[in-house]
Each structure stands twice: as C-alpha cells, then as structure tokens.
C-alpha positions, 0 to 999 in steps of 0.5 A: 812897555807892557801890552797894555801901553803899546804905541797907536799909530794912526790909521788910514782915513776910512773908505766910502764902504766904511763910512757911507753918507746919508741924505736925509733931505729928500726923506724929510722934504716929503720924499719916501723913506725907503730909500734912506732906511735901505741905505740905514740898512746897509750901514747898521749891519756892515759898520754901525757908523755913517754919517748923515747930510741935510739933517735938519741941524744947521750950520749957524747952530753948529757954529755957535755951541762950538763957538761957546765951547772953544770960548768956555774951555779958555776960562782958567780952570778955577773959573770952570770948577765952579761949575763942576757937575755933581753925582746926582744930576750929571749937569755942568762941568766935567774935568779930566780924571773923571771917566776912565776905562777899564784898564786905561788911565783917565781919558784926555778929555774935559767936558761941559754936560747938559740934557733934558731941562727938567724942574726940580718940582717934576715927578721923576727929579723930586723922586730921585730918578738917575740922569734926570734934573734941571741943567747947569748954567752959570749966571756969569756966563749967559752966552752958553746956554742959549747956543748949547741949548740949540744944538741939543733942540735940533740935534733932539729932533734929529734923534727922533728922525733916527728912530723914525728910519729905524723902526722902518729898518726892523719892520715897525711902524715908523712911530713905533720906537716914539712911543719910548722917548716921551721924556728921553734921556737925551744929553749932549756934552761940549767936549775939549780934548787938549794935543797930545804928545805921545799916544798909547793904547793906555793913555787916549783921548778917549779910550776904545769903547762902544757907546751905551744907549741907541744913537750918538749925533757927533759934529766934529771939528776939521781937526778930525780925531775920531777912531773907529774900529771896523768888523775886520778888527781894523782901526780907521780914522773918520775923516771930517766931511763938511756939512755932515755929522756922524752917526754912531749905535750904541749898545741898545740897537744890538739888544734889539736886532740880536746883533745883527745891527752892531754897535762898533768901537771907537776912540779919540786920540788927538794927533794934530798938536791943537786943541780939538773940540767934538759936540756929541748928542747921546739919544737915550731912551726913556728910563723905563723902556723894556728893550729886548730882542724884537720879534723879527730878531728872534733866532730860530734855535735858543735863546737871543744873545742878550737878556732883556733890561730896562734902558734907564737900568743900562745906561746906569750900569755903565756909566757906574763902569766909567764914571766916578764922581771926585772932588777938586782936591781928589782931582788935585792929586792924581 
C-alpha cells in the first residue's frame, strides 16, 4: 500500500470548542448582533466551522428536499442520465466519476445541481457568464423542484444573514458585503454518498478539501459522515446536532481576513453501511466581486498572503481543478 492509500480510521466525535453552536434567533428576533458576531468571532478564527441553530430555514423544508433527494437517487441510473448536467450551466444530474482531487480517484458521491434561476434572455446567461443559466428540472418528476427550490430560498436568505455577522465581524457596516451579492452565484447540490466497504485516503466519499467561495450551509442526515480537520492537524468527525446546520468558510473569508479567518479541510467517508444523503448550499459572491484583503487585515510589514482576484475568476479556477465534464459512454468505462 502506497501513502497515498493509507487506511482512514474514524475519528473521535468533535468537542463544544471545535464545534461551537450558534444561536441566531435572538439576533434575528430583534436582539443586538453583537453577541452572535463575538461568538462568529471565535469560531472563524479557532476552526473555521460551527454550526448555527434558529436559522430561519425550517425543519418541513429540510424534510422535503431530503425527501425528494432519497426518493430521485432510487430512480434507475438510466432514468437520472437523462437529466445529466452539462458544461456550460452545471444545472441537473451529477454522477459519479465527475469530481475528483488531485491525486485521489473519484469522489463516491452523485449529486443533483441546482443555483440561481435565470432566463436564458438574461444579460449574463445570453453572454455566456460561467455558472450562470436557467435550472434543470425534469418534466416527469414535478416533485423535485418545488422542494429543492425551498430549501435554496431559505438557505439564500440564511447566507445573506451570514454576510450581515460577517461585515460586523471585520469591522464593516452590516450591509457592506450585500452589496456583491445582487446576483450571487448561489447553488445548492442534492448529495448521495452510497456505503462504502473500505476507506482510504485515495478513495473518499468526498476527498480532503477546502471549500471555494465565502459560506457553505450544510444539513446533514443523522447518519453524520462529515470530517473536518482541525488547526492541530487532527481529523474529528462533525456529529449530527438536531435542528442545526453546519457552518463552513471557504477560501474567499481567507482572501479577506489575511488569513486570519481559515477555511478548514474536510472530508466525507461513509462508515455506516447506509445510504447517506447531505444538502450543501454554496454561497458564492457575484462574479465580478473584486476581493482582496480588507484594510483592518493589512499586515503592517509587506505584502498580504494573497493576491486580489475576481470571486467569479476563483470559483472557476477551481472547479476546472476538480471537475471534468464526461459522457455516459466515458462514464461507462471508467
């Protein structure tokens, strides 16, 4: 066995301290928001993951889009191939063999991607902008879209809360960071991680990785499955916490802070012998945002860590990193 192939055991269930629990309902029934954001704080600097409770996205929504999503990854493959995204919108059916990291064979996972629903008569779709198109819905299937479409309504909304805290959180008005997410590149993805018999750090669910954009919304099945590796370097799993989602930066937070917010590896290995279900929301930035590193984050001597660059730019980058579009036939022989 090589490195790169040695066993993952499973790790011990993360503390209170590694995974802290915030309350937003008080901030969003009127209360202050100072309390949250000091909480916010904490969490962005030490582990760069939480989860948040009171978040606005109720319990029937989460219930339906995980219902929908048990209920389309049951179809036969055939019937799901039909709806297979392509290149140039990234909207509808995801199989396996599509993403995979550098140095790892393919992630054990399929997906059903969804984002903002624009026309194709709208200015950025008609000029051929990346990640932006109409959603994929299949006719013969009406129960899908309406609950995918909830959840990412709320889980939207729940993203622009988090920028709110986080423009508090580095000094800024709390409308500050609103102002680049008129039209984000939002998109939610209806995952299917099927069990797995043996796990390695080659073959995952999902491999080791660090998100792209600025928050990731996750609700998770009671099964758990989420990994995340702490500053020490120590693999913890995220427990399931009823009536919760969890909370992940991606990479932008860091281009912002210098760093000093991180945005944490983590990873998905199915140990439970079940089929396992997670609905993430990506919250992207509008494309053209300029981010670089705010002002109250400049380093007193040089340069800071990283270069300024355009959200839309990045995300693109690293999908192109990860991604690869393939036909059913190429699929078919790998």
């Amino acid at each position: 066995m090589t490195l790169s192939e040695y066993a993952v055991d499973a790790p011990r269930r993360a503390s209170a301290d590694e995974m802290p629990i915030l309350d937003l309902g008080p901030w969003l029934d009127g209360a202050p928001i100072a309390p949250v954001v000091e909480q916010f704080q904490a969490a962005c600097t030490n582990t760069g993951f939480f989860y948040v409770k009171n978040h606005g996205v109720s319990q029937p929504v989460i219930d339906a889009v995980f219902d929908a999503t048990r209920r389309y990854m049951s179809l036969p493959m055939e019937e799901r191939m039909k709806d297979q995204f392509d290149e140039r919108f990234r909207r509808g059916f995801m199989p396996m063999g599509i993403t995979q990291h550098p140095g790892h064979k393919p992630d054990l996972k399929e997906s059903y991607e969804l984002g903002m629903d624009l026309p194709l008569t709208d200015p950025d779709v008609a000029n051929g902008l990346p990640l932006h198109g109409p959603n994929r819905w299949p006719a013969d299937k009406p129960w899908l879209e309406p609950a995918a479409m909830a959840y990412f309504h709320a889980t939207l909304e729940l993203g622009r809360n988090l920028l709110k805290i986080f423009a508090c959180a580095v000094g800024k008005e709390e409308s500050f960071f609103l102002q680049y997410a008129k039209k984000p590149m939002v998109q939610a993805r209806l995952f299917h991680y099927p069990p797995q018999a043996s796990f390695t750090n080659l073959e995952l669910g999902a491999a080791a990785h660090t998100d792209y954009g600025m928050f990731t919304m996750l609700a998770q099945d009671p099964i758990g499955g989420l990994e995340l590796r702490t500053r020490s370097g120590e693999w913890v799993a995220a427990p399931y916490v009823d009536g919760t989602l969890v909370v992940n930066l991606g990479d932008l937070v860091k281009i912002w802070t210098n760093d000093v917010y991180v945005s944490n590896a983590h990873r998905v290995a199915n140990r439970t012998g079940k089929e396992r279900y997670s609905i993430p929301t990506f919250f992207n930035l509008d494309f053209e945002t300029p981010v670089a590193c705010l002002p109250e984050f400049l380093p007193s001597v040089g340069e800071p860590l990283h270069a300024p660059i355009k959200s839309g730019d990045y995300l693109v980058r690293r999908f192109a990193s990860v991604q690869k579009y393939k036909t059913p036939a190429e699929l078919a022989v790998q």
